[in-house]
N, C-alpha and C positions, 0 to 999 in steps of 0.2 A: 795816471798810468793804470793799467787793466790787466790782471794774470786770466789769461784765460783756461777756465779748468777744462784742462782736453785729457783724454786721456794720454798719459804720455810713458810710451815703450820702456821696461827696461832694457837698460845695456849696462855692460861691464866689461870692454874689451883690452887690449894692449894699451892702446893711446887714448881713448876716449871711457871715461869710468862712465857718465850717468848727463841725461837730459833734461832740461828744466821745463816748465811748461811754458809756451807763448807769451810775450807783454808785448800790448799795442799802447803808446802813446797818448793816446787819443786824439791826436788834431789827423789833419787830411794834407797830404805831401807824396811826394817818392823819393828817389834817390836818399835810401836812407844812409849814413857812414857816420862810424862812429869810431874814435880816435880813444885811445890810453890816455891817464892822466894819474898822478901816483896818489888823488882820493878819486877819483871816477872815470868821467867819460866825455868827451868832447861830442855833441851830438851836433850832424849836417846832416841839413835837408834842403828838400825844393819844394817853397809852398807860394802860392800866391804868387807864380811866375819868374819869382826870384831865387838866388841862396840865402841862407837861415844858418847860425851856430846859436848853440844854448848849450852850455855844463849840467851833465847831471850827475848824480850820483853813485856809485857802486852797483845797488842794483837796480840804475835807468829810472830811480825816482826824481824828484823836483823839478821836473820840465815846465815851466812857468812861461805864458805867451808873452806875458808882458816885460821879459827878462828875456829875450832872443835879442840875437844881434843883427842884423840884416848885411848881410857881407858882398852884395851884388844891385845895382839897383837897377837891370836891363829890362824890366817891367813883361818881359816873353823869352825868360830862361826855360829853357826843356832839359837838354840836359847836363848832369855835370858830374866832376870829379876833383877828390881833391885830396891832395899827399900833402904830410909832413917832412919837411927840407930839414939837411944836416944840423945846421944852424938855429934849431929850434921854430923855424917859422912855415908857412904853407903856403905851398902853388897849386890855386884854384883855375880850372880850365874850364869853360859852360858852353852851351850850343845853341840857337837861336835862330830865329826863321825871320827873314822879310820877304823873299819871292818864294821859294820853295823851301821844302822842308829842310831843315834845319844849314841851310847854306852859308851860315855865318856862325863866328866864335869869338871867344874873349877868354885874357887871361887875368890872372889877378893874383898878386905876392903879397902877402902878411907879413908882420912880422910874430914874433911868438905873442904879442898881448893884441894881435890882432887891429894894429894898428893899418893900413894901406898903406904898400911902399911904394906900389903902381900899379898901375891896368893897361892896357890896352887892346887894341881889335888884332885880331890874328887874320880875318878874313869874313871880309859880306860879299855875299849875291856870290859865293866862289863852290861851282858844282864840278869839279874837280875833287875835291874829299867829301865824304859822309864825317862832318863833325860831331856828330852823335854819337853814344857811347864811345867815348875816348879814353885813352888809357895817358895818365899822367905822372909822368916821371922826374923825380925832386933828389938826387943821389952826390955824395960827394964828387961826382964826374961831373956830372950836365943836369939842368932843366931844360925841361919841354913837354912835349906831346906828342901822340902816336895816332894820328888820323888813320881811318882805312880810305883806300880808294874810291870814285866815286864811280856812277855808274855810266853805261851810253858811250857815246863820241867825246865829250868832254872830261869822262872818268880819267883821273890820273891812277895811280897806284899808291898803295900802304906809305907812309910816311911818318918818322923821327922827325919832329921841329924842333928846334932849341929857342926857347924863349930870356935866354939868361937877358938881365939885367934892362927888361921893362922892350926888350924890340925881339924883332925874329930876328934869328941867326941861322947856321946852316941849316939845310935838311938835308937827311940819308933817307933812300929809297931802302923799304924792308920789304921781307918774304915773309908777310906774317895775315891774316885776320883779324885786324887790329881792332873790330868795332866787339865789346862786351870782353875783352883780353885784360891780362892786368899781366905788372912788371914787379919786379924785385930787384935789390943787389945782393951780389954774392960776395962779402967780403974781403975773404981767404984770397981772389984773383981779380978781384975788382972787375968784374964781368955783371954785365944786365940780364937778364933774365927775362923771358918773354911768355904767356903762357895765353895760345887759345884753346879755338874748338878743332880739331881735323875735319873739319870741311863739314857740310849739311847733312847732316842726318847720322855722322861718325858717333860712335859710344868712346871716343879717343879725345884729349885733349894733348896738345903739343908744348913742350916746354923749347924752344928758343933760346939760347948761349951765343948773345954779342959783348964782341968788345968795346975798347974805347971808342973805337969809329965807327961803329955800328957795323962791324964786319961779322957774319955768322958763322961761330966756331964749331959747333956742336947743335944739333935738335935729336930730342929722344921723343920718343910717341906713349904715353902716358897711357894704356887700356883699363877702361868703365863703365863696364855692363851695368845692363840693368836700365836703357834707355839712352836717348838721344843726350850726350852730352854739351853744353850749351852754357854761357856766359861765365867763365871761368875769372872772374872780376877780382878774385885777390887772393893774394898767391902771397906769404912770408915764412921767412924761417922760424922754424920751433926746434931748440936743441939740437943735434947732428943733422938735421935735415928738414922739411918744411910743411906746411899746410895751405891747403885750396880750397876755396869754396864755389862751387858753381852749381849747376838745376841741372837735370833732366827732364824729358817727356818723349814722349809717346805719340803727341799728336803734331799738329802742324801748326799750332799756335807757338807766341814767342815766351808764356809763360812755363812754368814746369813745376816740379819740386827742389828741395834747398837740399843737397846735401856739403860733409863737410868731411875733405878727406888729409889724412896724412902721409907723407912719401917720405924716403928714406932721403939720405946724400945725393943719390943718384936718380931720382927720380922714380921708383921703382914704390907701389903702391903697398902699402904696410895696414893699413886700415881705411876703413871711412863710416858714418854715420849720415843716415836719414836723417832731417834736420825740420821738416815739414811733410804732412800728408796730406795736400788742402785741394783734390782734386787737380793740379796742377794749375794751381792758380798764382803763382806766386816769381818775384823777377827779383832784379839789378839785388845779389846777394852779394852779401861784405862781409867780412868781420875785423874783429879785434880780441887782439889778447891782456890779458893782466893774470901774469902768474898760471896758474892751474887752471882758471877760466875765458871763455872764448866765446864771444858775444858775437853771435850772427847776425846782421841784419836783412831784412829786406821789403818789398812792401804788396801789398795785394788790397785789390779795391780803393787804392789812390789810400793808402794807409800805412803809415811806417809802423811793421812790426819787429820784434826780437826774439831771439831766445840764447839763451846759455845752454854752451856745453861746456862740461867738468869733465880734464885731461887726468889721467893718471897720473901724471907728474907734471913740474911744472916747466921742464925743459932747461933747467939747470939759471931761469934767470928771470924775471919778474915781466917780462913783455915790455916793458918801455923803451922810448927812444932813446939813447945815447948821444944828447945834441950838443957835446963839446968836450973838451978838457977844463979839470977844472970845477965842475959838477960837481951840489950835493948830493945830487940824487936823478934818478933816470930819467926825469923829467926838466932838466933843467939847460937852461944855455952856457952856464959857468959863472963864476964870480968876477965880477966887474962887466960884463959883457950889459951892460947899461938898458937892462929889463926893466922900466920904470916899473911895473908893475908885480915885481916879484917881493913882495913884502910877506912876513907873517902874520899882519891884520887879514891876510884876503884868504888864511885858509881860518874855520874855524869861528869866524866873527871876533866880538872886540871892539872894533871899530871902523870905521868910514874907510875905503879905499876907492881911489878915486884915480885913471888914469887917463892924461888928458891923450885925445886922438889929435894925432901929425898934421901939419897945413894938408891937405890935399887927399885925408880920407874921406871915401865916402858918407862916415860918420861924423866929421867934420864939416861938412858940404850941405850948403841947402837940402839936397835928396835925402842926409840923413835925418833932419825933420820927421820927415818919412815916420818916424818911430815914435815921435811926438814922446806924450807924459807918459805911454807905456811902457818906455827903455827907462825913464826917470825912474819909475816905481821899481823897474828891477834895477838901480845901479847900488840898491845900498843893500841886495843880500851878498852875503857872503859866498865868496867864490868854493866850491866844491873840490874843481880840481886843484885848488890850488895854486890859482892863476889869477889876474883879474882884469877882463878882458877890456879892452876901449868902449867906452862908453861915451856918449854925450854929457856935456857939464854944462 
């Protein structure tokens, strides 16, 4: 891990106190996303054509190659996304090309120790959606996916897929820009939330209020000067009301700059923070919270970078999931809820934790080979966040 000394602005506003200076990882990937854990950080990427998780630390140290997990083994993933489900576990969705650019996809459900519970094809050779940058949805309602339309005589339109339990299920046609969009739920009415860009070249991004059947209740139009606004990729609640992170630019390229902003209840813009000034070189932006700080990522020159920003408050609650009844802690699935892997050897060290992977994970399976004596070397450090993810035995 690399701090790069840039010079870095002060700020000190409402919602956002002070800015950290840049950390690049150091390997070579994109789609960078980085998930809460109640000691660090859940780290996903795209390297080597595939997906990739590794834990690391609080502040984004002990990224170790030989200690990644390889969660995809489609040998020409481009791109991907991936949310944490109620239930403590994650629905990965990726994009993939065999005639044309990206006209095939795949889904894939963990469980919380990242065991495989299933996969499947969602669609090859099908130019009716742009599977790329897709926005994926894991909410006590529904799993699935948010394709945008494709393009030409064959382009369909925006689409809601449900992928619940390893097949497709229905699909609802949206009114939305689904490619670089991202979703939320709203607790309080159990309503989804939708957020793009308002069209090519808008300095507007649109928030989206569907129901259970993906009926559209409400859209507010969101105003953000200061450039073209553009991939609005994650969108969660903080305290009475929420935060965004998406880029701007200026030019006609698909990169920008990272900003990261926060809005009230209502959508209504309360602050926001420049997050990068790298000539607009910079995409696919994410973050994560933990308490008072909020981990942006994103990546530039085929290189996953970060940076924290420190909130003025912490929004009345520590940033973690809430994956059950029954939890010690925000990060947990509940007691009895049959975590093989949820011991107190795997935070802290101690001793050996060992979690065997389910018939039929990838990491189970000839492909996970794949990993060879370099997963071995990493299955005996101790797990960071607190977790300990499936490993090969």
């Amino acid at each position: 891990m690399t701090l790069l000394l840039l010079l870095v602005p002060a700020f000190a506003g409402e919602v956002f106190a002070s800015i950290d200076p840049e950390i690049t990882q150091g390997m070579g990937g994109t789609w960078a996303r980085y998930h809460a854990t109640e000691a660090g950080y859940w780290f996903f990427q795209v390297a080597g054509s595939d997906g990739w998780m590794e834990d690391v630390a609080e502040d984004l140290s002990g990224y170790d190659d030989r200690a990644r997990i390889q969660l995809t083994h489609v040998a020409n993933l481009q791109d991907t996304q991936v949310e944490r489900c109620p239930d403590g576990g994650w629905l990965l969705i990726g994009s993939y090309t065999i005639d044309s650019f990206d006209d095939s996809s795949a889904a894939w459900r963990f469980e919380e120790d990242f065991t495989e519970r299933w996969h499947f094809t969602i669609a090859e050779r099908d130019p009716s959606h742009k599977h790329n940058d897709m926005v994926v949805v894991c909410t006590p309602l529904t799993e699935g996916v948010i394709f945008d339309g494709g393009e030409g005589s064959s382009g369909g339109q925006p689409e809601f897929i449900e992928v619940t339990g390893g097949e497709l299920g229905k699909s609802y046609p949206l009114q939305v820009g689904a490619q670089g969009a991202s979703a939320a739920f709203r607790e309080e009415d159990s309503m989804t939330l939708v957020v793009d860009a308002n069209g090519a070249g808008s300095e507007e991004v649109r928030v989206h209020v569907f129901d259970a059947e993906w009926n559209e209740t409400d859209k507010v139009i969101v105003p953000l000067s200061g450039g073209k606004a553009k991939w609005p990729q994650r969108f969660q609640p903080y305290g009475d009301g929420w935060l965004l992170t998406y880029l701007t630019n200026t030019g006609a390229g698909p990169d920008g700059d990272i900003w990261l902003a926060a809005l009230d209840a209502d959508f209504n813009l309360i602050e926001r923070i420049q997050v990068t000034d790298n000539g607009e070189n910079d995409n696919r932006p994410w973050f994560a919270r933990r308490g008072s700080s909020v981990v942006v990522s994103y990546d530039r020159n085929v290189q996953p970078r970060a940076t924290f920003v420190r909130l003025a408050d912490a929004g009345g609650d520590d940033g973690l999931p809430d994956t059950g009844e029954g939890a010690d802690d925000g990060d947990d699935t509940g007691e009895g809820g049959g975590d093989s892997a949820d011991t107190a050897d795997g935070v802290g060290g101690g001793g050996d934790v060992e979690c065997l992977c389910a018939a039929g994970s990838p990491l189970a399976s000839g492909a996970g080979i794949l990993l060879g004596a370099a997963a071995v070397l990493g299955a005996r450090r101790p797990s960071r966040s607190g977790r300990t993810p499936c490993r090969p035995t």
